[in-house]
C-alpha positions in Angstrom: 4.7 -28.5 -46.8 5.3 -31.1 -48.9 4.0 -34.8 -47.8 6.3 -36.7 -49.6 9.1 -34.7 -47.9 11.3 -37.0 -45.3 11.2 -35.7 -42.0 13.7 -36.5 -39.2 13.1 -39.5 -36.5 11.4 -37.6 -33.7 11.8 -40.6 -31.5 15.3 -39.8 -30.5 14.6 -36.6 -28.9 11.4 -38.0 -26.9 13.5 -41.3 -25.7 16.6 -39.3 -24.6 14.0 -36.3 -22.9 12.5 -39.4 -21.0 15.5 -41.3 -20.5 18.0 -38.6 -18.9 14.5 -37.3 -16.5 13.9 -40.7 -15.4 17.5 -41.4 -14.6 18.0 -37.9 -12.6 14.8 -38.5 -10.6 15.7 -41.9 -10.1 19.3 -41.4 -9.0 16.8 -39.3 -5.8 14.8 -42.1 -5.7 17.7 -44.1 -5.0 18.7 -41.8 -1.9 21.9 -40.3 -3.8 20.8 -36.8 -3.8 17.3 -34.3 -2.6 15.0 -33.6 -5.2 15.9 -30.0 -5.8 15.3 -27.4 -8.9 17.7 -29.2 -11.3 15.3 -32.7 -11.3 12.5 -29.8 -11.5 14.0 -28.0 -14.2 14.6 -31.2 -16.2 10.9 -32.4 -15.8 9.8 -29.4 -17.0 11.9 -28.7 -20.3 13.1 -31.9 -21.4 10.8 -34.6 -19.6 8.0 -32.7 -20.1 8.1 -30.1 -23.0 10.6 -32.4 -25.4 8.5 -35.4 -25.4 5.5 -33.4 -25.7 7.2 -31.8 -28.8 8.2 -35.4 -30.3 4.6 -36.8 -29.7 3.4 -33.8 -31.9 5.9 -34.0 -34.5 5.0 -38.0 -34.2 1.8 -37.3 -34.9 2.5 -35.6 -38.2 4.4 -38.6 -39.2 1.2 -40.4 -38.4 2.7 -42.7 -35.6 -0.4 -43.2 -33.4 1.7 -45.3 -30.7 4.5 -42.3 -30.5 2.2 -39.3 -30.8 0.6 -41.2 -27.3 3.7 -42.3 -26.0 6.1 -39.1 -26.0 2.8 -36.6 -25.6 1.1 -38.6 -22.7 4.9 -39.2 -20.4 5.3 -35.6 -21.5 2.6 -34.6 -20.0 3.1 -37.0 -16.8 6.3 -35.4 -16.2 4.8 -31.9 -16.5 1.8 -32.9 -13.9 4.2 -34.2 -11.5 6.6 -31.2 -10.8 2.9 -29.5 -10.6 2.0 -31.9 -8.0 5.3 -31.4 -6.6 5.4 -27.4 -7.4 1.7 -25.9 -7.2 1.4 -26.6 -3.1 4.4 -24.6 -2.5 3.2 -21.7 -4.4 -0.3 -21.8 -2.0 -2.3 -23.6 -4.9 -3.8 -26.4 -3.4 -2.8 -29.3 -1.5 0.5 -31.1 -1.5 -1.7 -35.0 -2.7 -2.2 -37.3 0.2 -0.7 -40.5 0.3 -3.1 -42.5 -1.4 -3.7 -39.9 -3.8 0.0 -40.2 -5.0 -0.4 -44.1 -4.7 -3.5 -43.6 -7.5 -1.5 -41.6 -9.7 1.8 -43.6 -10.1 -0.9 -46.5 -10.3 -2.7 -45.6 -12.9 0.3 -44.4 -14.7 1.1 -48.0 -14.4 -1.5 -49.5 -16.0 -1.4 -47.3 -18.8 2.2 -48.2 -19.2 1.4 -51.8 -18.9 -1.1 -51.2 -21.5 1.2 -49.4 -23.7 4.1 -52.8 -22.8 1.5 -55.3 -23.9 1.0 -53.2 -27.2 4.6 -53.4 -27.9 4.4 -57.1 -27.9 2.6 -57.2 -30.6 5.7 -56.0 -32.8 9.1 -57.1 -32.7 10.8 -53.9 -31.0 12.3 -55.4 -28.3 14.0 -51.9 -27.5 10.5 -50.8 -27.0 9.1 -54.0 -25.2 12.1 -53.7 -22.4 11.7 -49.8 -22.1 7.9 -50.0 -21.8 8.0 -52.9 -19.2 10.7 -52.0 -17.0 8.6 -48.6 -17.3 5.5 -50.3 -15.7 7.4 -52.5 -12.9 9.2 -48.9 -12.4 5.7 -47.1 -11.5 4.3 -49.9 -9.6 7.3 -50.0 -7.6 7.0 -46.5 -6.8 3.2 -46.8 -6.1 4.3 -49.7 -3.8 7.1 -47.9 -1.7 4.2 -45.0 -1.6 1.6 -47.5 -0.5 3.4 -49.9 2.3 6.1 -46.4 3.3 8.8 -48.8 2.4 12.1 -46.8 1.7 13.7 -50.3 0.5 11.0 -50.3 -2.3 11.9 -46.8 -2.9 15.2 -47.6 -3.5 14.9 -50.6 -5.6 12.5 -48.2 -7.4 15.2 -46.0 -7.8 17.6 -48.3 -9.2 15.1 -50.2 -11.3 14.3 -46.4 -12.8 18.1 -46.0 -13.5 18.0 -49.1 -15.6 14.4 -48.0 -17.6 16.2 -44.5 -17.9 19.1 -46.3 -19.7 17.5 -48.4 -21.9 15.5 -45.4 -23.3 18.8 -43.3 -23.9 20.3 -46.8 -25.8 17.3 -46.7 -27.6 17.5 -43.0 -28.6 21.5 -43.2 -29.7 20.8 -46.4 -31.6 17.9 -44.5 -33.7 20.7 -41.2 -33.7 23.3 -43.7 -35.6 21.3 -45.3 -37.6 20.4 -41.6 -39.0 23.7 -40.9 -39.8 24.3 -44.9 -41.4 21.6 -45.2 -43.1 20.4 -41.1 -43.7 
């Protein structure tokens, strides 16, 4: 392959994998529907594989921040429904409480990290997805912590929002491809 040879915006496909996931599992977390094979199914493919596909084609445009971004939530979305999945197929334990409180924790602070990085630059698509991102997990780690369902809920609708800013995000980049090819 060429190097000078343009290659398309993988960003789009990533944001709108991790938007539409987070809103689905989100709309659950909010208590409008179970968590059933559909919120599965979309962590898997499109949470999980899609992003993992756009941090890999962001890492042959040489984005550093996007090749960690897309491939590490891929890969968070792919461990979860294994957290969720694995116990029901007899391999291993469904994760404690506090083990689930550690997880969505230090998912946190990575995602704070990856928030303060973005302030740094003058995205502030990226600053608004990657801190309502962080409040989202420690919400979640929260309502896991204290057993609150009200936290669980506002987690849920706090995720809705984070889920929409990313699929903004991702239709803004989209038009701009088709303005500006």
């Amino acid at each position: 392959m060429n190097l000078n040879e343009k290659l398309a915006n993988p960003a789009p496909l990533g944001l709108m994998g991790f938007g539409m996931t987070t809103i689905l599992l989100n709309l659950h977390n909010a208590g409008l529907f179970e968590l059933g094979s559909m919120i599965l199914a979309m962590g898997i493919f499109y949470g999980g594989l899609a992003q993992v596909i756009a941090g890999i084609l962001e890492f042959k445009k040489g984005n550093t921040f996007g090749t960690t971004a897309f491939t590490s939530y891929g890969m968070f979305w792919l461990s979860l429904i294994g957290l969720i999945l694995l116990p029901t197929l007899g391999l291993g334990h469904a994760p404690e409480n506090i083990a689930m409180v550690s997880y969505l924790g230090i998912w946190g602070v990575f995602t704070l990290g990856m928030f303060l990085i973005t302030l740094k630059g003058s995205n502030k698509q990226l600053q608004l997805i990657f801190g309502t991102l962080a409040l989202l997990f420690f919400l979640l780690a929260l309502g896991d912590y204290t057993g609150s369902a009200m936290i669980k809920t506002v987690a849920g609708y706090e995720g809705i929002f984070c889920g929409m800013t990313a699929i903004g995000s991702a239709l803004y980049q989209v038009k701009e491809s088709v303005v500006n090819p």
